[in-house]
C-alpha positions in Angstrom: 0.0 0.0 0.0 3.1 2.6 0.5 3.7 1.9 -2.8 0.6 2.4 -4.6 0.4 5.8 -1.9 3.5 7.6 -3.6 2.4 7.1 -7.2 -1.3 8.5 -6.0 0.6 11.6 -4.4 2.5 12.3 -7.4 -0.5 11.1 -9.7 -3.6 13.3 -8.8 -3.0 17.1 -8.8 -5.8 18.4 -9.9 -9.0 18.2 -8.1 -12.6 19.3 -8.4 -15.3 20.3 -6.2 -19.1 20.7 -7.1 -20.7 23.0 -4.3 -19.1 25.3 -1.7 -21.1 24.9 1.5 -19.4 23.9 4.9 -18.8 20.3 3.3 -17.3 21.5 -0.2 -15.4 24.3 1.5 -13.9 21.7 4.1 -12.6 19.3 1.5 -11.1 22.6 -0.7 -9.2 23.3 2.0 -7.9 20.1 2.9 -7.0 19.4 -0.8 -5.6 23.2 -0.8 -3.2 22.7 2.3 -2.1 19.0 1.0 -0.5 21.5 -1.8 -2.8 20.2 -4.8 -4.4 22.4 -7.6 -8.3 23.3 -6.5 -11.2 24.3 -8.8 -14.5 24.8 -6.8 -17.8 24.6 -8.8 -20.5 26.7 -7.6 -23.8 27.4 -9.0 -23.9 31.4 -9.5 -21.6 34.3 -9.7 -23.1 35.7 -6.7 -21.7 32.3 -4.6 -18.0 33.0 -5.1 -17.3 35.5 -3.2 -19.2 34.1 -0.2 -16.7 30.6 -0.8 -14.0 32.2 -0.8 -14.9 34.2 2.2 -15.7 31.1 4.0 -12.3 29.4 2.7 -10.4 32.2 4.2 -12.3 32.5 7.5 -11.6 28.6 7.8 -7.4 28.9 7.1 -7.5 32.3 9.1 -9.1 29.9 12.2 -6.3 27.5 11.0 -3.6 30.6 11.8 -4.9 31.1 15.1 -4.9 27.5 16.1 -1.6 27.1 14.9 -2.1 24.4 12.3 -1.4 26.4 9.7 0.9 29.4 9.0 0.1 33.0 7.6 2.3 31.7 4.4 0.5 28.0 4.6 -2.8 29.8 4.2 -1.6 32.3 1.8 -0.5 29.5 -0.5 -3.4 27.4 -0.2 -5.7 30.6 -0.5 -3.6 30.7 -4.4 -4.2 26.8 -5.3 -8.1 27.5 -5.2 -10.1 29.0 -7.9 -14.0 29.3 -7.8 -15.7 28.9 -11.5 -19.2 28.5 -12.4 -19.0 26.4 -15.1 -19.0 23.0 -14.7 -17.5 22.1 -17.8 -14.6 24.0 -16.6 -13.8 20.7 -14.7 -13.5 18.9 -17.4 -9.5 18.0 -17.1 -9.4 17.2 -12.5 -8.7 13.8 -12.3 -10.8 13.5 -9.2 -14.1 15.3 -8.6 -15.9 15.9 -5.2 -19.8 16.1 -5.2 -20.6 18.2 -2.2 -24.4 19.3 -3.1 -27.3 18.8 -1.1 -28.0 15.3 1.2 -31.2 14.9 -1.7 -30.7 11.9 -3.9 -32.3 13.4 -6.9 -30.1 16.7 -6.3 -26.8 14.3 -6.3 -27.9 12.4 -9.1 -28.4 15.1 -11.7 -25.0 16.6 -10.3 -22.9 13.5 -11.0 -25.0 12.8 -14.1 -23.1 16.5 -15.5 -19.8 15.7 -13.9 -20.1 12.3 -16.0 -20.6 14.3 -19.2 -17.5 16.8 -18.6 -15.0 14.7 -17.6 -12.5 13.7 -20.5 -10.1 11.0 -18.8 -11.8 7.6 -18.9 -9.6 6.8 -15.4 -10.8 10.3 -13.9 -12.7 9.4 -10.6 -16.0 10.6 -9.5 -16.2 10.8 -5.6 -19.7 11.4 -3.5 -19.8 13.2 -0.1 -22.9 11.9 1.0 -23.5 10.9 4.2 -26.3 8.4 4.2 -27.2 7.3 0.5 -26.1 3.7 -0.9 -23.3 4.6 -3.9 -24.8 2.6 -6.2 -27.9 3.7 -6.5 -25.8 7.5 -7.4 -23.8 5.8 -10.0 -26.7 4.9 -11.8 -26.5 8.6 -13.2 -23.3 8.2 -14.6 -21.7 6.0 -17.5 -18.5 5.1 -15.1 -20.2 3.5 -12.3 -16.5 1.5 -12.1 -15.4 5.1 -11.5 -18.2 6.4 -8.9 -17.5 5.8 -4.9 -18.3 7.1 -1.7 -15.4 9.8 -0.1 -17.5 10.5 3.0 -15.6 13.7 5.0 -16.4 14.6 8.3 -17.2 18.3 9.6 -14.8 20.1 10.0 -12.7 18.5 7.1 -9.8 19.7 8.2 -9.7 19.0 11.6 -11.0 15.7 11.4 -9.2 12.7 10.9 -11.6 10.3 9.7 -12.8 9.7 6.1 -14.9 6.6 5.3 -14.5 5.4 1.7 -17.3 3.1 0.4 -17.0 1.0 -3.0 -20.5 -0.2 -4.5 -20.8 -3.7 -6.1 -19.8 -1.9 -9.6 -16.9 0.0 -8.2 -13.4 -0.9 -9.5 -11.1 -2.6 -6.8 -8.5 0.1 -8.6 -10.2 2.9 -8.3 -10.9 1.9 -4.4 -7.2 1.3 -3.6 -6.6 4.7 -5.8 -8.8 6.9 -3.6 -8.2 5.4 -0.2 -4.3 6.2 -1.2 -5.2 9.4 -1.9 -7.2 10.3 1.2 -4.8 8.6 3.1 -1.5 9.3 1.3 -2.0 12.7 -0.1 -4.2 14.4 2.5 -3.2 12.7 5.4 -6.3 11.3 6.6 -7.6 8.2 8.1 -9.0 5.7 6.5 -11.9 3.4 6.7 -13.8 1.1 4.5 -17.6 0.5 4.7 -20.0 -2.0 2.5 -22.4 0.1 0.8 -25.4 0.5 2.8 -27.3 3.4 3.7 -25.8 5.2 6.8 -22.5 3.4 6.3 -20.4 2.9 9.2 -20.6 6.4 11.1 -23.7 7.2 10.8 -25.8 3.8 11.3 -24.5 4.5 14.4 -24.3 8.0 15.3 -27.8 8.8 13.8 -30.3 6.7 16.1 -28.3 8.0 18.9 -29.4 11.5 18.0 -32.6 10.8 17.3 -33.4 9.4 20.7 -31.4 12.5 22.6 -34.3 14.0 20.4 -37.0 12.1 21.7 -36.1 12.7 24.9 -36.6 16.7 24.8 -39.8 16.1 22.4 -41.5 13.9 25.2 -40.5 16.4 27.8 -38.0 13.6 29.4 -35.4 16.2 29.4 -34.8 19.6 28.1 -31.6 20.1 25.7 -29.0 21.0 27.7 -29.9 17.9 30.7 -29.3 15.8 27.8 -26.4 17.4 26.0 -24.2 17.9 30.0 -25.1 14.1 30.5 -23.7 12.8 27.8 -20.4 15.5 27.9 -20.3 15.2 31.8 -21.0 11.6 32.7 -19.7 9.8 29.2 -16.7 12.3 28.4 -18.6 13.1 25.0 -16.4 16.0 23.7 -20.0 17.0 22.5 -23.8 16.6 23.3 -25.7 14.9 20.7 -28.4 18.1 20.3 -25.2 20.4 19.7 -23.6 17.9 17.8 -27.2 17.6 15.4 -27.4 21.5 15.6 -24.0 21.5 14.1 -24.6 19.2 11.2 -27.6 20.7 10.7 -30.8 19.1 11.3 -31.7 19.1 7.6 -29.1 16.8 7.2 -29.4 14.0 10.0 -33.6 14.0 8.9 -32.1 13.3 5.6 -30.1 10.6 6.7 -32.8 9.3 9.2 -35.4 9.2 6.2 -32.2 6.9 4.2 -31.7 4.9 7.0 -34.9 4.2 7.8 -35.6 3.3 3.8 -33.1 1.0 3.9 -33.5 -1.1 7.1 -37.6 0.1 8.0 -36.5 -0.4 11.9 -37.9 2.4 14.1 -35.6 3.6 15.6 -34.4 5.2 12.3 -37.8 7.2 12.1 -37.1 10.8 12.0 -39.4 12.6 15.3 -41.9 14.7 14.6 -40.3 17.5 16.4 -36.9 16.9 14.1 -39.5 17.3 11.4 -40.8 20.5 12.3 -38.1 22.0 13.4 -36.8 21.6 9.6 -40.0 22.2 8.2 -39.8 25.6 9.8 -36.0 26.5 9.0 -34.5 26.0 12.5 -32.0 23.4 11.4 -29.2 24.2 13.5 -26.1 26.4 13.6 -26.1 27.2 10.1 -29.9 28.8 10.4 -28.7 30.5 14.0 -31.4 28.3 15.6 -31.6 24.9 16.2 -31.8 23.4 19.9 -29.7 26.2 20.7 -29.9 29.8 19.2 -26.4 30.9 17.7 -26.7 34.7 17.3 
């Protein structure tokens, strides 16, 4: 595997990214800092300049940490560019797919990324974090080429990516990205059989969902639940913030995957989760979720 590590880190160089949200401005950055060449898809003219704020307010936290320097960030700043045209991606040898958690959103996505791309070995990689891969490489003509690259928020802080392969997925171009990920950008690795949820989140999710139960049937309010878990399980986060922070869109979208897949109930979204969303308080990104964020 070192082997086949070095030829990935000298191989891919130029990478793609379709959408510029926390997701798609997470994996920019950590393909930015690994010292690779960045162009960043987004869907109007009036989006770029709100990426690339959110890029720099990310490597400036990075300065302040001290994980990266003010020459690091300046650098990587100059490896991304922001286009609107996807066709501009035509020639990355790896694209990211970092739209919305809706299948029919992601399909007609890598359905256009399937059209642009000119090398037959280029790889098509999926951020989502619930939906089975093979029923997203249906949109494509390369489903040999099409697997799951499943970041964590924040990208660059954490360590873990899962990679997930489909039942059309080429063994090479499994052992290509999980040398990449793990070669090139430094991250962890680990392999999951394509089923909704995947690792992570099969588990993760019903554990939210029932921290959500709990304040829906009046068991507990948000923060008993969120210092019981930190407190008396050494949880560096309660599971309301932690849903607050991926947004509660997301984990409802994931629930409603989950609970497609396997039809156990413990996967059913709440009703409260689903007003909240239905009402735009879906977190930290809306400035109220559980918790207000002002």
């Amino acid at each position: 595997m070192s082997e086949i590590r070095s030829e990935i880190r000298s191989e891919i160089r130029k990478v793609g990214v379709v959408g510029c949200g926390v997701m798609g401005s997470g994996i920019a950055e950590a393909c930015a800092r690994a010292g690779l060449d960045v162009l960043v898809a987004v869907s109007t003219e009036a989006s770029i300049e709100p990426a690339r704020r959110r890029l720099l307010r990310w490597l400036d936290g990075g300065v302040r940490k001290g994980t990266v320097t003010e020459a690091g960030r300046d650098e990587a700043l100059a490896r991304v560019s922001f286009v609107t045209d996807l066709g501009e991606l035509a020639g990355r040898q790896i694209v990211f797919e970092s739209v919305p958690e809706i299948e029919s959103v992601k399909l007609e996505v890598l359905g256009a990324i399937d059209k642009i791309l000119r090398a037959d070995d280029a790889v098509i990689a999926t951020n989502t974090s619930s939906i089975p891969i093979i029923r997203l490489a249906r949109a494509t003509s390369r489903p040999d080429r099409v697997i799951g690259v499943h970041f964590f928020n924040p990208v660059p802080a954490l360590a873990l990516v899962e990679v997930i392969g489909s039942l059309l997925t080429a063994r090479e171009t499994c052992e290509r990205v999980e040398a990449f990920v793990a070669g090139t950008l430094g991250k962890q690795v680990i392999r999951s059989q394509d089923r909704a949820g995947f690792v992570v989140n099969a588990l993760l999710i019903p554990f939210l969902l029932s921290a959500v139960r709990m304040v829906e049937t009046g068991f507990a309010s948000a923060d008993v639940v969120d210092k019981g878990m930190t407190l008396g399980c050494s949880h560096p986060m309660g599971p309301l913030r932690l849903a607050d922070l991926i947004g509660l869109d997301t984990v409802a979208s994931i629930a409603d995957a989950l609970y497609e897949e396997f039809k156990e109930p413990l996967y059913t979204p709440p009703p409260l989760l689903l007003r909240m969303v239905e009402g735009g308080l879906l977190g930290k990104k809306s400035g109220r979720g559980f918790y207000e964020y002002p």
